[in-house]
C-alpha positions in Angstrom: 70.8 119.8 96.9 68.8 120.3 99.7 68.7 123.6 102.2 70.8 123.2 104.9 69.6 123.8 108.5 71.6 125.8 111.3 72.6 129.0 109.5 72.0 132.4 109.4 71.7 135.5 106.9 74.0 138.1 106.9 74.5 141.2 105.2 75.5 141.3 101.4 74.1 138.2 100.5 76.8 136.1 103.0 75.3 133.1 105.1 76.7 132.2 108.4 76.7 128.4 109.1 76.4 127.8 113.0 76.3 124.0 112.5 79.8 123.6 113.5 82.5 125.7 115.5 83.7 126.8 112.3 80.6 129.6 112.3 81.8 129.7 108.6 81.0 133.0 106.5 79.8 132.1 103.1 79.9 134.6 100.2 77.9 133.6 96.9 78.7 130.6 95.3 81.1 129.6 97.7 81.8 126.9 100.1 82.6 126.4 103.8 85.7 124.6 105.2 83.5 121.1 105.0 83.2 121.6 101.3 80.0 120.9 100.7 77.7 123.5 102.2 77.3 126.4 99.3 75.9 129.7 99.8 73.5 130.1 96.5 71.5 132.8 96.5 71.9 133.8 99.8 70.1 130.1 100.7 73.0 127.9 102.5 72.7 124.5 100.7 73.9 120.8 101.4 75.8 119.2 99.0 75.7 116.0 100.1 72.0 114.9 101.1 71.7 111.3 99.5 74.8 111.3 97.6 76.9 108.4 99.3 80.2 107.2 98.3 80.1 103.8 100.3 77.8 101.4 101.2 79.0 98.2 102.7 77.7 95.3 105.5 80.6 95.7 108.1 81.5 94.3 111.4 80.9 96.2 114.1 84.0 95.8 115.6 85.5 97.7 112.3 83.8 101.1 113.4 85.6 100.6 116.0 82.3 99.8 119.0 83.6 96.7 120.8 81.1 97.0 123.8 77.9 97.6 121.4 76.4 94.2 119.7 79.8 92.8 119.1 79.7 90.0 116.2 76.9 92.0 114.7 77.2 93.2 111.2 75.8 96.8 110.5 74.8 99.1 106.7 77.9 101.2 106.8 77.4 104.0 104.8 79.2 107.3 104.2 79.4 110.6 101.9 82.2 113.1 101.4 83.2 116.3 103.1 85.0 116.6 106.1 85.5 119.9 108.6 89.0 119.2 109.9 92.0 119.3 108.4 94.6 115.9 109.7 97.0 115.7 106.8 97.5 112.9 108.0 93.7 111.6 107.1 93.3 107.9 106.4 90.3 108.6 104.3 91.4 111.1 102.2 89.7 110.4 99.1 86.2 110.9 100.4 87.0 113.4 103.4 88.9 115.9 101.2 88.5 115.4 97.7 84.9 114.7 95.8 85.0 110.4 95.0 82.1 109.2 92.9 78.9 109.2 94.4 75.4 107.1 93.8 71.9 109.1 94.8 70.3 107.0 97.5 67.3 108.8 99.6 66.8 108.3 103.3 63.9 105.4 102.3 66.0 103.2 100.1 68.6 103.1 102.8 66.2 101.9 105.3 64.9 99.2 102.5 68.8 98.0 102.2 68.9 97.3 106.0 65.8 95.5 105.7 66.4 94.2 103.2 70.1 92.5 104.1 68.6 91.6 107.5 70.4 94.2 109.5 69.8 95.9 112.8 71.6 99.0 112.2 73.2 102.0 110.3 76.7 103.0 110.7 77.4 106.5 109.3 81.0 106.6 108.7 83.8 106.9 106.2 83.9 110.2 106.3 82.8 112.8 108.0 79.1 112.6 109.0 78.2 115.8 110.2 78.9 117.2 107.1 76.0 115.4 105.9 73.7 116.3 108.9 70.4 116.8 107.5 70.9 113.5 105.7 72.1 111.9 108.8 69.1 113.2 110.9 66.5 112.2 108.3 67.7 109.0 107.8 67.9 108.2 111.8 64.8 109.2 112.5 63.7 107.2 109.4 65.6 104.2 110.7 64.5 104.8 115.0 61.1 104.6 113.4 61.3 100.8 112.1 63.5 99.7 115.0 66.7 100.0 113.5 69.3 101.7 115.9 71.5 104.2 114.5 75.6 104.6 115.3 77.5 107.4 114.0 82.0 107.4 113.8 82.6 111.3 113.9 85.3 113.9 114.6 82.7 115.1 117.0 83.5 118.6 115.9 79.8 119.9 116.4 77.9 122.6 117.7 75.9 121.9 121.0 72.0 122.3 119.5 72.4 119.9 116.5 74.6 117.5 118.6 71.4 117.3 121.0 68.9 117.0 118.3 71.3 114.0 117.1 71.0 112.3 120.7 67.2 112.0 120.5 67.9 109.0 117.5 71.6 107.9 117.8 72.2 104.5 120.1 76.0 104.7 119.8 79.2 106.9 119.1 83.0 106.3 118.2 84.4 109.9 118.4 88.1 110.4 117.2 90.0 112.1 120.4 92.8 113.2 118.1 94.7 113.5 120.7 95.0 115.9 123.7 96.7 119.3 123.4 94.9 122.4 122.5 98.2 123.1 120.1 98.4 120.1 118.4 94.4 120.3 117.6 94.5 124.0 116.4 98.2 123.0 114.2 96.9 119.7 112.9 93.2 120.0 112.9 92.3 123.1 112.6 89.8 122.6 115.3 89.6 123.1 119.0 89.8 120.4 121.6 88.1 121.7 123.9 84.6 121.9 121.6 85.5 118.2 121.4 86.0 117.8 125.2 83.1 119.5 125.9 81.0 117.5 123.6 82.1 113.7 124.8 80.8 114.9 128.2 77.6 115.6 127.0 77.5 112.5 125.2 78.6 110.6 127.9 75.8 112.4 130.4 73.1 111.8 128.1 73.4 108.0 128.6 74.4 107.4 125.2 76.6 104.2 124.2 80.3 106.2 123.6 83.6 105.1 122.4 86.7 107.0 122.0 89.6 105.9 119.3 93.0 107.8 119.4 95.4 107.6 116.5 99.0 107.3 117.6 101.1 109.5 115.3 104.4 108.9 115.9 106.1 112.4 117.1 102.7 114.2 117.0 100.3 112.6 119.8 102.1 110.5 121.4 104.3 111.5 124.3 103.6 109.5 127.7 102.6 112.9 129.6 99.8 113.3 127.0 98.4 110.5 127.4 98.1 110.1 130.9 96.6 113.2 130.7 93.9 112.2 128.2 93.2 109.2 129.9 93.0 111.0 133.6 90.6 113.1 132.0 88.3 110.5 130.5 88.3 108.7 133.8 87.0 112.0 135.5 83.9 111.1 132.8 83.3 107.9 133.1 86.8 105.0 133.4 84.4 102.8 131.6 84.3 104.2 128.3 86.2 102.2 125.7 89.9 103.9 124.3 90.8 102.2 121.0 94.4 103.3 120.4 94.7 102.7 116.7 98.4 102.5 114.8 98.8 105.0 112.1 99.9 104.6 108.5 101.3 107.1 106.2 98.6 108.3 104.0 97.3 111.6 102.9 100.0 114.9 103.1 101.3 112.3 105.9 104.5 110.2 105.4 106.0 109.4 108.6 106.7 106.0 109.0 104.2 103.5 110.9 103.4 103.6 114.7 106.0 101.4 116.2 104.3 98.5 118.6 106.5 99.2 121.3 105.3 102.8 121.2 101.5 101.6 120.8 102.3 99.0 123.9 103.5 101.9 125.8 100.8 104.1 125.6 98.2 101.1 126.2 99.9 100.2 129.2 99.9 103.9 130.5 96.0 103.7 129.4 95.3 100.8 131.9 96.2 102.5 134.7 93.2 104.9 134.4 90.5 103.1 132.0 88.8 99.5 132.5 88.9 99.0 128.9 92.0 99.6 126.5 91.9 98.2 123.2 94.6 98.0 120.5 93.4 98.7 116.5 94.9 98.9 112.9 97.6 96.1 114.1 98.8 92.3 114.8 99.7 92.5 118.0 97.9 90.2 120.3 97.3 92.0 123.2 94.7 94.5 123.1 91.9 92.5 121.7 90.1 90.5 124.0 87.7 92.0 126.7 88.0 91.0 130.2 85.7 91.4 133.4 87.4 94.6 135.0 86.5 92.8 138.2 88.1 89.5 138.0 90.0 89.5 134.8 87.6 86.9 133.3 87.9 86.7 129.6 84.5 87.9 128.3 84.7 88.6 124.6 87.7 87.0 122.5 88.4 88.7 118.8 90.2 87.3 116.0 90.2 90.4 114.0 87.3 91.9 113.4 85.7 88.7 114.7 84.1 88.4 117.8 83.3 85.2 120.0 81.3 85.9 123.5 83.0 83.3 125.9 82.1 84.5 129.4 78.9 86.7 129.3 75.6 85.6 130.5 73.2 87.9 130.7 75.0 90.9 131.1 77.4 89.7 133.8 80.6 88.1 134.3 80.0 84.5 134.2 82.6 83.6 136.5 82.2 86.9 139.4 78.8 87.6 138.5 79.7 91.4 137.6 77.6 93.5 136.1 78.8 94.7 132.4 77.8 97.4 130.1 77.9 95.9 126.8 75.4 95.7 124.8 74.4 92.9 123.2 
């Protein structure tokens, strides 16, 4: 255990965390929604600093970041806890019940990067600002030896540790679960709007952002929804990358699959607003590649999660000469 930071005693022993929007009220010996910060003593602990229940080498492209050193591989690591509620989750078993876990401190995991020849740490699986202090420690850890730093997140956060995050993350993938206020506070038990607020100042900050969208079918994924997410996102920045990513039943969840046609729809709808659109969690061929929003050059072809740069030299279009944000 380890003592949690952004909380606040209260009277009779309670604790108030103020890391998420949740503000939860913690009597002693229990638990807030996330499931792993405990009120002991009238101390507000972490229950997850070091104890992972993943560590893999993945592609990059699996987080999903296309636009941020595609090919690479990166240490994925993740823990267990999560502080929404999707029945629907497609990691269940670590978000929302307690998986087997191996201790591993902040050091070793900046040995097994090193050690493995990687550039990078994903923290992913589940959610990772459930594990913040571990997630901080370990970045700043990882920023010092050179090693950039990505986290995949619900970006369900409050605005002062989301900050202190930005001063070591390079990159972000945040879930948009979708884009009514209803369907967030029904499904998620969360607010969209904390969401909203947050990719904009992610977005301001300069900071490498993707977004991925999982179409449920019946839930998320009227046309009118999504233009409107997409307008939105444009208002921000119509370069940010949308993954739209087919769902599978899983979890409390067991509606059949996302259709194609449905996914095709919605990707289509997508284009009209946002220079890049990409399709996940399916065969279908379109929806991979990256072209030059300029000329339509083909820039980046994928075969799964494998990529091959075709028509990028440095950092522009190789056939219109435009400039593009990807890092490489």
């Amino acid at each position: 255990m380890r003592e949690a930071l952004f909380y606040e005693e209260l009277s009779d022993g309670k604790v108030k965390c103020n890391l998420c929007p949740h503000h939860c009220e913690i009597e002693e010996g229990n638990y807030g929604l996330c499931k792993v910060r405990q009120n002991k003593g009238g101390v507000l602990y972490t229950q997850t600093y070091g104890t992972l229940s993943s560590i893999a080498n993945d592609p990059m492209e699996k987080k999903p970041l296309y636009h941020f050193h595609p090919g690479e591989m990166i240490l994925s690591v993740g823990s267990w806890g999560c502080n929404m509620a999707c029945p629907w989750c497609q990691n269940w078993e670590i978000a929302h019940d307690k998986p087997t876990v191996q201790k591993v401190d902040p050091d070793r995991l900046i040995d097994l990067t090193l050690d493995r020849g990687l550039e990078g740490i994903a923290y992913t699986y589940n959610e990772p600002i459930t594990s913040f202090e571990f997630v901080l420690d370990t970045s700043r850890m990882a920023s010092a030896e050179g090693l950039y730093n990505v986290m995949v997140t619900n970006g369900y956060i409050e605005e002062d540790p989301l900050k202190l995050l930005l001063q070591t993350m390079q990159a972000m993938n945040i879930d948009l679960k979708g884009f009514s206020p209803e369907f967030y506070r029904k499904r998620c038990a969360a607010d969209l709007e904390i969401v909203k607020r947050n990719i904009g100042i992610i977005s301001k900050e300069g900071l490498h952002l993707e977004l991925t969208t999982l179409i449920i079918p019946g839930e998320n994924d009227s046309e009118e929804e999504m233009e409107a997410q997409c307008r939105w996102i444009a208002s921000i920045n119509d370069r940010i990358p949308l993954h739209l990513s087919k769902y599978h039943p899983a979890y409390k969840f067991n509606k059949p699959p996302t259709e194609d046609e449905s996914l095709l729809k919605l990707f289509r709808i997508a284009k009209k607003y946002l220079k890049y659109v990409y399709l996940g969690n399916t065969t279908l061929q379109e929806g991979r590649n990256t072209y030059c929003p300029e000329c339509g050059n083909l820039l980046i072809e994928r075969h799964g999660f494998r990529s091959e740069i075709i028509g990028l030299k440095d950092k522009k279009c190789d056939k219109c000469q435009a400039e593009i944000k990807i890092k490489l």
